[in-house]
N, C-alpha and C positions, 0 to 999 in steps of 0.2 A: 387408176384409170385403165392399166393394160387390163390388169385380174378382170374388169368388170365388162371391159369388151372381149375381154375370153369367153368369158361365162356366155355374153349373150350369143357371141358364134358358135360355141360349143350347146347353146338351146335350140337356137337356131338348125342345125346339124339335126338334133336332135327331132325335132316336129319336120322335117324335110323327109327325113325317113320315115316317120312314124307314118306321114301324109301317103308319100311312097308306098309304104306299105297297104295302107287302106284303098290306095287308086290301083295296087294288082290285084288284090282281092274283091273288091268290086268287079273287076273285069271280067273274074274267074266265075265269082258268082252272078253275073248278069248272062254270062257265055252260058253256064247251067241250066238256067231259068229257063232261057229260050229252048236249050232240046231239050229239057222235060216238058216246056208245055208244047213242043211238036210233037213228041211222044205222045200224048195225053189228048190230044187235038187228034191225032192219028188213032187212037185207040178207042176215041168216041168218047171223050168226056170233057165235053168244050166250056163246061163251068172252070173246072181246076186248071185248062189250059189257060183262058182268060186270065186266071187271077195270077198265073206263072209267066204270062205275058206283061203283067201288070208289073209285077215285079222286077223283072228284066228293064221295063222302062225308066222305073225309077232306079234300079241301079246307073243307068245307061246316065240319068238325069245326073246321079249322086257323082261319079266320074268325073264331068265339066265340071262342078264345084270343087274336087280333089284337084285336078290339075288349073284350075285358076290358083287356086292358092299355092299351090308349088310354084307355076311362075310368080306370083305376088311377093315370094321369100325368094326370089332369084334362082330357083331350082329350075330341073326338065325334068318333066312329063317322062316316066317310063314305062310303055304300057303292057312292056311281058308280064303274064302271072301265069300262075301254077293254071293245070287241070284241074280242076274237081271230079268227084266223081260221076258219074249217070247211072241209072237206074230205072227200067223199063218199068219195074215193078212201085206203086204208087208210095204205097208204106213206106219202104226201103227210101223213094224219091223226098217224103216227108222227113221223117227220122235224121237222114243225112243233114238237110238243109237246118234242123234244127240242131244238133251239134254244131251247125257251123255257124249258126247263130251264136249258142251260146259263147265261142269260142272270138268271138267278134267284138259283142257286149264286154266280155271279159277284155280285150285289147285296148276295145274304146276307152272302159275307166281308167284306163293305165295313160291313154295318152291324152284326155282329160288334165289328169293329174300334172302331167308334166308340162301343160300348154298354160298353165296358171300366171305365165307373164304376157301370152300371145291371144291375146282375148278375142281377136278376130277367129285366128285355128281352133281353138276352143269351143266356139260359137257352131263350127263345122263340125265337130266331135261332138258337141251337144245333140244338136240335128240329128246327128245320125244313129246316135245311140235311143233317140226318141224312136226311130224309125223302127232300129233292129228291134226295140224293145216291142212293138206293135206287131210286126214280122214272127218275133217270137212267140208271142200271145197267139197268135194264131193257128200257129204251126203245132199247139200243145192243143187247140181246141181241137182241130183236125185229127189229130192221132189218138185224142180222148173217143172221140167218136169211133173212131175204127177199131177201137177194141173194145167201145158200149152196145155198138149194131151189128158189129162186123164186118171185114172191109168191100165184102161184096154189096151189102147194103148202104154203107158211104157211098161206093160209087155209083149207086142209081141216080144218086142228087147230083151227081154229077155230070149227068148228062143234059 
């Protein structure tokens, strides 16, 4: 009986951080979103700033679900995270956000994997890797295009 209520506090422990981890990088990345699409909005290209606002919201959404479930497993909400980077320049704005997609995707499968008793967490790691994976599709179309027309000609559509 101790071993097996170890194990489930040491998983426990385990999906608390993981959650932890994905509610500051959310934050860092929603915090992003928004002054690219001010930037982008300021530069005169109120499509891409729309959709980097868009984004921003849904991160902002994804966030409430990350700290519900941290208080749910008895944890607190920690909402410091890193900076990301900014990037006045569009390309440079895409490119990034897509690294740090992939780099996300990649974390989520990992904490998928280890959520395999907490079906609810899981459920949340599911969601969200649906999301990145959408995010990410996009973000390859985007930079596909800027290197098939050029990026001065992407950004006409962007106004």
């Amino acid at each position: 009986m101790f071993i097996y209520k170890y194990v489930i506090m040491e998983n426990k422990t385990i999906l608390l951080n993981g959650l932890q981890e994905m509610l500051s990088a959310t934050f860092a990345g929603a915090e992003q979103h928004l002054v690219h699409a001010t930037i982008n909005e300021y530069n005169g290209f109120p499509k891409l700033a729309q959709r980097m606002r868009s984004e921003f919201e849904d991160e902002i959404s994804d966030t409430k679900i990350l700290m519900s479930r941290i208080l749910d497993l008895g944890g607190t909400p920690n909402t410091k995270h890193q900076t990301l980077p900014i990037h006045l320049d569009v390309a440079k704005q895409l490119e990034q956000e897509l690294t740090e997609q992939l780099i996300a995707i990649k974390r989520l499968e990992e904490l998928i994997a280890l959520s395999e008793n907490d079906g609810a967490t899981r459920m949340v790691f599911e969601d969200f890797l649906k999301d990145e994976d959408l995010h990410t599709r996009w973000l390859k179309q985007q930079i596909s295009l800027m290197k098939n027309v050029g990026v001065a000609n992407y950004l006409t559509t962007q106004i």
